[in-house]
C-alpha positions in Angstrom: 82.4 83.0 106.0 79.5 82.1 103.7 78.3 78.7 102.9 79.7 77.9 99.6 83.7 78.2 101.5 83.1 74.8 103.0 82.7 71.8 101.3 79.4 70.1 100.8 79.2 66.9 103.3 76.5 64.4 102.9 75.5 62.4 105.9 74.5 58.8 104.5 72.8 56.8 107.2 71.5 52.9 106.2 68.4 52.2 108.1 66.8 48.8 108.3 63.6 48.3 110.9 65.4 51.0 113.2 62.6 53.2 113.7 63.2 52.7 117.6 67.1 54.9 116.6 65.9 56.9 113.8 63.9 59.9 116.5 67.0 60.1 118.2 69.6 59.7 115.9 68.3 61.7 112.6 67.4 64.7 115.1 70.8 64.8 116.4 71.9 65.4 112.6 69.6 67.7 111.9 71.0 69.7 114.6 74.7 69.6 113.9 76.2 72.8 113.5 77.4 72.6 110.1 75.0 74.4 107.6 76.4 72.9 104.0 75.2 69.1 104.7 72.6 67.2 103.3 71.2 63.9 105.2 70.1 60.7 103.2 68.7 57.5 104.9 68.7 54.5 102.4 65.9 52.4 104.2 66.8 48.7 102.8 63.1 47.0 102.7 61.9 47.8 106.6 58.8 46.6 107.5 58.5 48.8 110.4 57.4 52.4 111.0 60.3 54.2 110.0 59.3 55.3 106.7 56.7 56.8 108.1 59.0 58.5 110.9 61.6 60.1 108.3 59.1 61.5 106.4 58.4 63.8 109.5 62.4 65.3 108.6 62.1 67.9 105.9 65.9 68.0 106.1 66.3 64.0 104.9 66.1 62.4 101.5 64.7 59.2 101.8 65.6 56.2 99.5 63.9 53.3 99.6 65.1 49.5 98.6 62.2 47.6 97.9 64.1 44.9 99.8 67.0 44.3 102.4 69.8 44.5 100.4 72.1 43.9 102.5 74.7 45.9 104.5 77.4 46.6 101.8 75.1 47.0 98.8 72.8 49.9 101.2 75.9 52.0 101.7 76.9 51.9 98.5 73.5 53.0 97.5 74.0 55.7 99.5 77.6 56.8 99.0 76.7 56.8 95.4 73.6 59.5 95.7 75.7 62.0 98.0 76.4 64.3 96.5 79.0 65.9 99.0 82.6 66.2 98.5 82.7 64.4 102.0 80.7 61.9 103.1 80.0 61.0 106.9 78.5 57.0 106.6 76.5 55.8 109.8 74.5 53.1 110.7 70.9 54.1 112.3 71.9 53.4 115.8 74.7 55.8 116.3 74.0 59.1 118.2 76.1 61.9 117.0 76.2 64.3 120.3 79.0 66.3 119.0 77.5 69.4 117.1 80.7 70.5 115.7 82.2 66.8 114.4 82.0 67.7 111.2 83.9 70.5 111.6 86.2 68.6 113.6 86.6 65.7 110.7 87.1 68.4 107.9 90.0 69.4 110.3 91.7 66.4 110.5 91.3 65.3 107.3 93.1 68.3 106.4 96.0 67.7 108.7 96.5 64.0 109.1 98.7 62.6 106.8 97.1 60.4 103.6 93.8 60.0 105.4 91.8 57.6 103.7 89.1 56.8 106.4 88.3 58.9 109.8 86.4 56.7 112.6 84.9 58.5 115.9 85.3 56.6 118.7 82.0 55.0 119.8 80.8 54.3 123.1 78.1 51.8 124.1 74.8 53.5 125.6 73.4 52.3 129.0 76.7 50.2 129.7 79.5 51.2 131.7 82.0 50.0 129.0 82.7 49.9 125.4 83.3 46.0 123.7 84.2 47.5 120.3 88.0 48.0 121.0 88.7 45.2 122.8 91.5 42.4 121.4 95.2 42.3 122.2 95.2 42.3 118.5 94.5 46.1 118.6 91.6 45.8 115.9 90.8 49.5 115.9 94.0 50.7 117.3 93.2 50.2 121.3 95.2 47.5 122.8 93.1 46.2 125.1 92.1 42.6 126.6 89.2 43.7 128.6 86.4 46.2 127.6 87.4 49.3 128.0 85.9 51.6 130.2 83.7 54.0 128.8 84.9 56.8 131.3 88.7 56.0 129.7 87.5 57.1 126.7 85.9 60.2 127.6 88.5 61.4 129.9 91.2 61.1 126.7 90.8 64.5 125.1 90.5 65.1 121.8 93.1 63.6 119.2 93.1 61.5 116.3 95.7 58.3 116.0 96.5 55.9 113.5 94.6 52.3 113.1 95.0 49.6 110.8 91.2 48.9 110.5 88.1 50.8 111.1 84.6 49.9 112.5 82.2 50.9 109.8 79.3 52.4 112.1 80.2 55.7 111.3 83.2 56.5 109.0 84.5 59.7 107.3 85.7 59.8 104.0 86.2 61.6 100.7 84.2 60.6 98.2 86.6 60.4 95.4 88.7 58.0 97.7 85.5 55.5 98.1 85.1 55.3 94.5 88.7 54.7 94.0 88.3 51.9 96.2 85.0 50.4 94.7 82.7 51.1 98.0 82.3 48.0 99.9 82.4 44.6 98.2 79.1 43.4 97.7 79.3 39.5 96.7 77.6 38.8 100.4 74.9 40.4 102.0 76.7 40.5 105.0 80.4 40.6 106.1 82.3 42.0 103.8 82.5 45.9 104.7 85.1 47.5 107.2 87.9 45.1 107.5 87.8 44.5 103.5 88.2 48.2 102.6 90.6 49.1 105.2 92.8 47.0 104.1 92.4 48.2 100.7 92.8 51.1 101.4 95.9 51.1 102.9 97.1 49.3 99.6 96.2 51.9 97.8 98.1 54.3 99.7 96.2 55.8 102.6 96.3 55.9 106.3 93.1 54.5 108.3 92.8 57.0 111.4 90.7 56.6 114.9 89.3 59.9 116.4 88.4 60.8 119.8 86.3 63.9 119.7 84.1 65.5 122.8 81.3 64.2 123.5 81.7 60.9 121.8 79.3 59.2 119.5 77.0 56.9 121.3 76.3 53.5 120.4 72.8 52.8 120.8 71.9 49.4 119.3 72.2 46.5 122.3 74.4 43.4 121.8 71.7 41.1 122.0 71.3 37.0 120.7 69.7 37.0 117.4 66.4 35.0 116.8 68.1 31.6 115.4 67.3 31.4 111.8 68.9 35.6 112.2 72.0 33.8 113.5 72.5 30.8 111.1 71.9 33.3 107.9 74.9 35.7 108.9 76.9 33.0 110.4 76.9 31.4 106.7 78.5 34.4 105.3 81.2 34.7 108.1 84.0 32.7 107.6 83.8 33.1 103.8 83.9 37.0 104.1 86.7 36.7 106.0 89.0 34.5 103.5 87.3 36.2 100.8 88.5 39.4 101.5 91.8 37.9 102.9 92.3 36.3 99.1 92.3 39.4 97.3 94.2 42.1 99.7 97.0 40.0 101.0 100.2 38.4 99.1 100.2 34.5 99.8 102.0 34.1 102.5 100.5 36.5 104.8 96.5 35.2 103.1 97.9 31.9 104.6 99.0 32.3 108.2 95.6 34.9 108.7 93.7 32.5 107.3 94.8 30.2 109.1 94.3 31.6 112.5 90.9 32.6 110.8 90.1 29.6 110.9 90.6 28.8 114.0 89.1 31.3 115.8 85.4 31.5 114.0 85.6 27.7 114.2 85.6 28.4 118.2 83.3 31.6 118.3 80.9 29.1 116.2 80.8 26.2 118.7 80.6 28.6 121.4 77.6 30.2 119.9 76.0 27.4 119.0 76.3 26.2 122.6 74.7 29.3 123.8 72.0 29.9 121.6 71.4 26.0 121.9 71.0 25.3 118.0 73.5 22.5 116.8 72.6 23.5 113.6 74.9 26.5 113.5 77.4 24.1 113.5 76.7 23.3 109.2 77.1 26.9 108.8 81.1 26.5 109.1 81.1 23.8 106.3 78.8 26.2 104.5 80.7 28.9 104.7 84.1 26.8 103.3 82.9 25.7 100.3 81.1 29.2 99.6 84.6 30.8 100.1 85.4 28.0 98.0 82.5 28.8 95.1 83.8 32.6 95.0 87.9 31.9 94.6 87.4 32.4 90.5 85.7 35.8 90.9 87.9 36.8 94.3 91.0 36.0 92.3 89.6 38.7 89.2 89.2 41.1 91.8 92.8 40.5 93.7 94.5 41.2 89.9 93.0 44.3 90.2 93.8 45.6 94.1 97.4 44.3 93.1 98.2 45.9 90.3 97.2 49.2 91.9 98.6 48.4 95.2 101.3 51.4 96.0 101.8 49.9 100.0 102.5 46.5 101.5 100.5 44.2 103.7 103.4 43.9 105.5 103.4 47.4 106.5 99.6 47.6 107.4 100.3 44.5 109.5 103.3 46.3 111.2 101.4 49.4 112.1 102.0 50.0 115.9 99.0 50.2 118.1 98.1 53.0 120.4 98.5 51.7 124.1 98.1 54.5 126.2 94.6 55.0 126.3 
């Protein structure tokens, strides 16, 4: 089969100061199996040597932001240049180990019903578990209150099941779909990417989907405490994404009670950070973070006219999606 009888698939990676990833990461791309691809790294202001490292790939297109950007506005930057059909969107710490995963996405996406967005299960490197799917909330579809075991995972076989959100390190997509969607929301730097467009896109009529493929991706970035001033400037931004995005996908009951409990919960994860990292000064982020929410209501509202007047699904269904429990 020649070429030109599979689609074109761009690999979009966002790279910010990872040039400590990118020798390990954009090699593993260059090396999948799948000939029609192309491979762009936006690189969003870094100050490090990675410039300098992915000129060394003949295979990668390099854009460069002459500042960070921010998360959202750097994928979209990307997405936008692809010029695949499909587009496989990573951060720069994520080892793809699976040669064939695009050809196992393109399948999928064929046979899954409505798929919007495709995830590959991570796992974390150098740890013995994996803290991305845990929550009895079922965040990414895997009901679990402790970390899950890393083996777990890679004893599962292959199979894709259905989520309600997606984690936005590496996602599969068609492009039109992102388009339709209007890429990630990029009113903050920070916080508002994966939850807000999965839940869009399941207003708009497709299915989110988790996949477990052999050998899993690898998560290579460490969970580590961010230098303080790091901290403060995304804990700003947390809180608001949250009800921001809640504002516009959600009818008013159901923005209410999540917000609620939204509330609630960064309120806590903020004292307990502060606590840790020792800086009561994280504390004013919370406040900040209100009455930016509160700043953004007249633009978040223009935006949720739009989402629901082209809204074909419920929040109440996306919020009734069963979780997969036997993993």
């Amino acid at each position: 089969m020649s070429i030109m009888e599979y689609p074109k698939v761009s690999i979009v990676v966002l790279n910010w100061n990872g040039a400590h990833y990118l020798q390990r990461t954009i090699a593993s791309l260059a090396e999948l199996d799948y000939r029609n691809k192309e491979i762009i790294v936006v690189d969003n202001g870094s100050n490090d040597e990675s410039i300098v490292l992915l000129n060394k790939f003949s295979e990668v297109r390099v854009i460069t932001n002459p500042k960070n950007f921010g998360y959202s506005r750097g994928k979209n930057t990307g997405v936008a240049q692809a010029a695949g059909e499909f587009v496989l969107l990573l951060d720069n710490d994520i080892l793809v180990r699976d040669k064939a995963i695009i050809y196992k996405l393109l399948d999928y996406h064929r046979r899954l019903d409505s798929a919007g967005f495709i995830c590959p299960v991570l796992i974390q490197s150098g740890s013995e578990t994996t803290y991305f799917y845990k929550g009895p909330l079922g965040y990414s579809g895997v009901h679990r209150i402790k970390l899950i075991k890393n083996g777990i995972l890679e004893k599962a076989g292959e199979q894709a099941y259905r989520t309600k959100f997606i984690l936005g390190g590496n996602i599969f997509f068609k492009k039109e779909i992102w388009a339709l969607l209007r890429g990630y929301d990029e009113d903050f730097p920070f916080n508002m990417d994966d939850y807000d467009i999965s839940v869009r896109a399941h207003l708009y009529g497709f299915k989110n989907y988790m996949m477990i493929n052999q050998p899993l991706n690898l998560h290579l970035g460490k969970t580590v405490v961010a230098e303080k001033k790091q901290l403060r400037w995304r804990y700003r931004y947390l809180l608001a994404g949250h009800l921001v995005s809640n504002l516009k996908n959600y009818r008013v009951v159901n923005f209410l009670i999540i917000s609620f409990f939204a509330l609630i919960r960064i309120l806590l994860v903020t004292v307990k950070q502060a606590i840790l990292s020792r800086d009561w000064s994280l504390l004013l982020t919370y406040p900040f973070s209100v009455c930016l929410f509160i700043a953004r209501i007249p633009g978040t509202l223009r935006k949720r006219r739009i989402i629901q007047d082209h809204r074909v699904c419920s929040d109440y269904s996306l919020l009734s999606i069963k979780i997969k429990a036997d993993i």
